[in-house]
TORTIZA-766202 format. One record per residue: residue in one letter; x, y, z of N, C-alpha, C in turn. Coordinates in nm, 4 decimals. Layout:
<sites>
SITE  aa        nu        nv        nw       cau       cav       caw        cu        cv        cw
SITE   a         X         Y         Z         X         Y         Z         X         Y         Z
...
</sites>
This chain:
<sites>
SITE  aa        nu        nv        nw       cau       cav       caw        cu        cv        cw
SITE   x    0.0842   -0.1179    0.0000    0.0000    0.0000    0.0000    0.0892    0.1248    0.0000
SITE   x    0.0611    0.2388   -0.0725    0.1551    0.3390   -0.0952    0.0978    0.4363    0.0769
SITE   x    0.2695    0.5145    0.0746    0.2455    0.5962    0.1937    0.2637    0.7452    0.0911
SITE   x    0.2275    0.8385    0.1606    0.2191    0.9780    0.1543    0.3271    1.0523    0.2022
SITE   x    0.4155    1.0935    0.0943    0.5276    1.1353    0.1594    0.6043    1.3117    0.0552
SITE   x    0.6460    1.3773    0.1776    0.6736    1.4769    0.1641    0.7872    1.5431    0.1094
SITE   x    0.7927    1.5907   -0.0452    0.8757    1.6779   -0.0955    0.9381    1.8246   -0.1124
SITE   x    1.0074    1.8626   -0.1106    1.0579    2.0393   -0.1225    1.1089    2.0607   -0.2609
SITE   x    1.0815    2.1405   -0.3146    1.2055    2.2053   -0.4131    1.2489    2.2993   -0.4003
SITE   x    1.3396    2.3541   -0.3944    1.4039    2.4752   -0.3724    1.3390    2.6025   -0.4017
SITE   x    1.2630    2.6049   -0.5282    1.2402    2.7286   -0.6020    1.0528    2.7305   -0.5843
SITE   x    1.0096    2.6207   -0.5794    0.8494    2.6216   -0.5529    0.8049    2.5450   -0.4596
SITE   x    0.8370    2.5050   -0.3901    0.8319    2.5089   -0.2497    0.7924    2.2912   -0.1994
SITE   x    0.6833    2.2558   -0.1367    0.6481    2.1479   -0.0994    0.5582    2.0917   -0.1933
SITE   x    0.5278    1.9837   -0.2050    0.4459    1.8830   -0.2755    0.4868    1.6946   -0.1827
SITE   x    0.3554    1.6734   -0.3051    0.3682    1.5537   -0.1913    0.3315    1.4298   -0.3004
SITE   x    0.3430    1.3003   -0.2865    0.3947    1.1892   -0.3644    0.3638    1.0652   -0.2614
SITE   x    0.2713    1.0013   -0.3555    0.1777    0.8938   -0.3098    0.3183    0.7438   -0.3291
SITE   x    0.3727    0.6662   -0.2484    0.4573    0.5430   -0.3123    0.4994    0.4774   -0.2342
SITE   x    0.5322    0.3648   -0.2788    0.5532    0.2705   -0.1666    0.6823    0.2420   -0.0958
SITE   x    0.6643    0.2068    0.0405    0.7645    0.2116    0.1706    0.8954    0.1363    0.0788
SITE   x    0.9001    0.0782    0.0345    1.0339   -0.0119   -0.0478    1.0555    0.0646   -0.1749
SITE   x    1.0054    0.1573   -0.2355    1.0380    0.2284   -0.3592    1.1669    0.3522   -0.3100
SITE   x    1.2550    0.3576   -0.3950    1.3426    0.4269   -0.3910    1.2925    0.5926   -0.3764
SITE   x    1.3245    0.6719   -0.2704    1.2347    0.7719   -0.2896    1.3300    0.9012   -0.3329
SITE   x    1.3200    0.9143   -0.4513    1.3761    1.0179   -0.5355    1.2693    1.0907   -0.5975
SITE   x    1.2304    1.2213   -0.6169    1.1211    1.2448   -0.7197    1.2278    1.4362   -0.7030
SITE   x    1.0941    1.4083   -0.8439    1.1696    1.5568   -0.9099    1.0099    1.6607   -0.8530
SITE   x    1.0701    1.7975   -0.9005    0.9571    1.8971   -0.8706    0.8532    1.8453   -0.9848
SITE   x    0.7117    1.9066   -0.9843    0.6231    1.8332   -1.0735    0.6253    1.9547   -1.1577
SITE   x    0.7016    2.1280   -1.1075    0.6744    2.1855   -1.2125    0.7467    2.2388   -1.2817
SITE   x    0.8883    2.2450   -1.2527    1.0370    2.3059   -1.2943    1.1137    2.1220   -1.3526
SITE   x    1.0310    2.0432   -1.2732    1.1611    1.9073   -1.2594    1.3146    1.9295   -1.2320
SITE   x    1.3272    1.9797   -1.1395    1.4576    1.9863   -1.0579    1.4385    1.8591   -0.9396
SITE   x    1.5467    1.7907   -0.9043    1.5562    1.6992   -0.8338    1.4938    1.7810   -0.7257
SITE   x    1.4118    1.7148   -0.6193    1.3651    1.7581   -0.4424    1.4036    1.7063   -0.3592
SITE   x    1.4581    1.7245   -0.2550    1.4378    1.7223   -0.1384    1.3152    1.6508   -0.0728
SITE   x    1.3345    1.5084   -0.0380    1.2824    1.4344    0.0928    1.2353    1.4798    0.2001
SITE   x    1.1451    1.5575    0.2714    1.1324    1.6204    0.4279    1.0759    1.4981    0.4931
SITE   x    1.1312    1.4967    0.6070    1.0410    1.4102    0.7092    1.0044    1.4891    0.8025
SITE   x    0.8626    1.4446    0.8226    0.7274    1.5091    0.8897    0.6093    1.4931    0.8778
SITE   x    0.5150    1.5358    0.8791    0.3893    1.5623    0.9069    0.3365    1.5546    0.7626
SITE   x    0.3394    1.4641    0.6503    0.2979    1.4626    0.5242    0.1521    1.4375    0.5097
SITE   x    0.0632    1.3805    0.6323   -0.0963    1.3735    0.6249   -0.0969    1.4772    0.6569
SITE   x   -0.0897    1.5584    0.7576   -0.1414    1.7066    0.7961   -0.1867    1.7670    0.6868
SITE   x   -0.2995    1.8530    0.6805   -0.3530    1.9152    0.5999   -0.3660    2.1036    0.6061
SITE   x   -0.3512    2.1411    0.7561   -0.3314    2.2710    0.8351   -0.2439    2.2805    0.9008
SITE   x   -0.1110    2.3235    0.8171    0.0014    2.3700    0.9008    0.0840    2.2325    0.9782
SITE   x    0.1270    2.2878    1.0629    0.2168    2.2164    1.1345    0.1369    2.1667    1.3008
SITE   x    0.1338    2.0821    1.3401    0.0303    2.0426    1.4186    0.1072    2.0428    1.5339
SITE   x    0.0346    2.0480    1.6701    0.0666    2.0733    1.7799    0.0271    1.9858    1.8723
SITE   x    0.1857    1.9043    1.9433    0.0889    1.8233    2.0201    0.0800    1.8200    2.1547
SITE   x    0.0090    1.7739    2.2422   -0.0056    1.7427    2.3778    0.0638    1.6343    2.4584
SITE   x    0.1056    1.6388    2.5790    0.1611    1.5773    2.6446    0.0958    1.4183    2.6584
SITE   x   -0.0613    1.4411    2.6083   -0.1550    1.3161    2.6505   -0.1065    1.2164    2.5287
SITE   x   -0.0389    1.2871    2.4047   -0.0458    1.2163    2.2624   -0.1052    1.2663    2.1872
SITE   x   -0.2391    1.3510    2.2401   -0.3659    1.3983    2.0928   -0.2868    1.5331    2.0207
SITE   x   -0.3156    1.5449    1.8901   -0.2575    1.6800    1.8584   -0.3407    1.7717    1.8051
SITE   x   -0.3548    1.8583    1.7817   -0.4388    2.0064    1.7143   -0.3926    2.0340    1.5660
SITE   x   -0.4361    2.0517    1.4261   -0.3751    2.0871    1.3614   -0.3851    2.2666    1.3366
SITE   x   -0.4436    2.3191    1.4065   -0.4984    2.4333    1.4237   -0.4292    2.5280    1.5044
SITE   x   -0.3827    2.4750    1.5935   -0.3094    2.5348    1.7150   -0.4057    2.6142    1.8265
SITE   x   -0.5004    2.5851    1.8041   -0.6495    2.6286    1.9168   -0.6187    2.4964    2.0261
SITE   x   -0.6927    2.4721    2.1557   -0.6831    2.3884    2.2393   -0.8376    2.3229    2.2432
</sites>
């Protein structure tokens, strides 16, 4: 099953790339095609950068 995983390019910024855990993970920008940058993080998040709690639960909002 493919995971969801998070790209940069230098010049236009993040994108993201559906593939599987054993696939070599290289990908180019989808709109210049310059090689990207791999980020590890938060590639489901959909709002920002999420915030979490000491309990485990997190906010993607940053409200409580």
């Amino acid at each position: 099953m493919p995971n969801t995983y998070e790209y940069k390019c230098g010049e236009h910024g993040h994108f993201q790339r559906r593939e599987p855990m054993d696939q070599d993970h290289k990908a180019s920008c989808p709109t210049c095609s310059l090689p990207a940058r791999r980020e590890f993080g938060f590639a489901g998040f959909r709002q920002g950068n999420p915030l979490f709690h000491q309990d485990g639960s997190y906010d993607t909002d940053g409200e409580d």
